[in-house]
C-alpha positions, 0 to 999 in steps of 0.5 A: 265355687262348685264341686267338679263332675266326674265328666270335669275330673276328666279320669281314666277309663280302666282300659286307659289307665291300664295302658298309660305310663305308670309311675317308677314306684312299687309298694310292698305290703308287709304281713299286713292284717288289716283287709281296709288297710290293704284296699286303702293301698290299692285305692292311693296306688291308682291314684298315683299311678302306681305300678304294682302291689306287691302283697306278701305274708299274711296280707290278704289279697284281693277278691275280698269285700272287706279289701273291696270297700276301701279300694273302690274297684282299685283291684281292677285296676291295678297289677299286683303280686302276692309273695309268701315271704317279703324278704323274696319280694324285696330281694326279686325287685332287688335284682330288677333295679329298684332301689329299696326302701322301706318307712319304719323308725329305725337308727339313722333313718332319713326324714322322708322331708330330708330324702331326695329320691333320683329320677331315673331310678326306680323305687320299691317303698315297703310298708310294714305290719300294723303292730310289728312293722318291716320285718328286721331281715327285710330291713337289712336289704333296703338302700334306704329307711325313711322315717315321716318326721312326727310332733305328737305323742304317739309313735306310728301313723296308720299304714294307710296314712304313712302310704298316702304321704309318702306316695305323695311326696315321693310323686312330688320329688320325682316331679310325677305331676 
């Protein structure tokens, strides 16, 4: 067994990737501080082929090293938006026919295991801050908050890492791959 080539990986071009069909998923960043936490997300969203970033509040937006030594140059490939308030975001993409979710631990929330997202629609997943998390008015916009089922002792995981899995498998459900 041996580790593959960038040539055998056989990635995008920047130019290719910027062209080639997105997947149907938005992500907004919700007052988030953390400037790797932000790379982190452009760097899973190229991954995925995400469609857009949107950054709103205090999430810092790119250029910025800090964002840039966790995204890798993500922020070039990458469309993105920045919004002084999430509540605008969410309400614009609202109108556009995303359905709106959001990855908080609220009442009702729905296992993001137990979720089984519709292939012709169009998703927005909102990820919010550090500490506080989705804003309590944005969360009365959404369709759907999901919830990652946790075993441990601690209440959150990392943005990044909640954005890792839930990109993941929202791509696996809609048979992205």
């Amino acid at each position: 067994m041996k580790k593959l080539s960038m040539e055998e990986l056989e990635r995008l071009s920047l130019e290719e990737f910027k062209q080639v069909e997105k997947s149907p998923i938005v992500l907004v960043l919700d007052n988030i501080r953390s400037l790797n936490n932000v790379g982190s997300a452009f760097r899973t969203a190229d991954a995925f082929r995400i469609k857009k970033i949107f950054l709103c509040g205090i999430t810092g937006t790119p250029p910025h090293r800090d964002i840039q030594k966790t995204a890798l140059g993500a922020t070039e490939s990458l469309d993105w938006e920045y919004c002084a308030s999430t509540l605008e975001a969410v309400e614009k993409l609202k109108r556009e026919g995303y359905q709106l979710c959001a990855l908080e631990q609220v009442e009702k929330s729905v296992m993001l295991n137990e979720f089984s997202p519709n292939p012709a629609q169009n998703y927005a997943l909102i990820f919010g801050n550090e500490v506080f998390g989705v804003e309590e008015e944005v969360l009365k916009k959404c369709d759907t908050v999901l919830e990652i089922p946790q075993l441990g002792t601690k209440h959150s995981l990392n943005i990044s890492v909640t954005l890792g899995i839930a990109v993941w498998d929202m791509m696996v459900k809609l048979d992205q791959f």
